[in-house]
C-alpha positions in Angstrom: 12.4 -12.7 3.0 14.0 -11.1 6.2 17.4 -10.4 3.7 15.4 -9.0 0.5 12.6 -6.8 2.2 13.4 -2.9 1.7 11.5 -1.9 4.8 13.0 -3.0 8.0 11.0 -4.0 11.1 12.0 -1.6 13.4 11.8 0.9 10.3 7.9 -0.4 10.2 7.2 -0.1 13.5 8.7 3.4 13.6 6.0 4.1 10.4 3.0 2.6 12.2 3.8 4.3 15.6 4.2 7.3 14.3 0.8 6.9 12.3 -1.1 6.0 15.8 0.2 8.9 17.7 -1.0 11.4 15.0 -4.3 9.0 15.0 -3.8 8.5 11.5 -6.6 5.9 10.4 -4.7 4.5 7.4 -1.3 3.3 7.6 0.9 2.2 4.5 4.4 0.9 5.6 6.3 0.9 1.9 6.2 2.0 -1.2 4.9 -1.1 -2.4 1.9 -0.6 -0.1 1.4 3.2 -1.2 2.1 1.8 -4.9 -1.1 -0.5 -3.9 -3.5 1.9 -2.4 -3.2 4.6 -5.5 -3.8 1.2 -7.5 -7.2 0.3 -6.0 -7.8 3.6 -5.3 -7.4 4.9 -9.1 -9.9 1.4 -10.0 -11.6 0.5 -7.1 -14.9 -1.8 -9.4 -11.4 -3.9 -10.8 -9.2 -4.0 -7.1 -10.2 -7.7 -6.7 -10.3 -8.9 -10.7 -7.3 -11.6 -11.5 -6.9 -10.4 -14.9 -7.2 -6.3 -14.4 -3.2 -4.9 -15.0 -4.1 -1.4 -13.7 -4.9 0.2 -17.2 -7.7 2.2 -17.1 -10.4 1.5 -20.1 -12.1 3.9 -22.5 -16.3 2.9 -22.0 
C-alpha cells in the first residue's frame, strides 16, 4: 500500500494541518475521499446500500 498510494503521509498531514488551522470541520485528504463525499453527498438515503453504483433513479 505504502508504494501505490497517490497521497503521501507527509502530503496528508500537510492537508489535515492546514484544515485545523483554518478550523475547517471537514477534512478530505484525496481525491478519492472528495470523489466519496460528492458521492454520498449527491445520494445520501443509498450511502450505505451494497448494491447502489451511484446512478441516480427516476421515481
Amino acid at each position: 500500500f505504502k508504494n501505490n498510494a497517490p497521497t503521501t503521509s507527509a502530503e496528508a498531514a500537510e492537508v489535515i494541518l492546514s484544515a485545523v488551522k483554518k478550523k475547517q470541520w471537514r477534512i478530505l485528504v484525496g481525491d478519492d475521499a472528495k470523489a466519496i463525499d460528492e458521492w454520498v453527498r449527491s445520494a445520501p438515503e443509498n450511502a450505505y446500500n451494497i448494491h447502489y453504483n451511484g446512478e441516480k433513479r427516476e421515481n
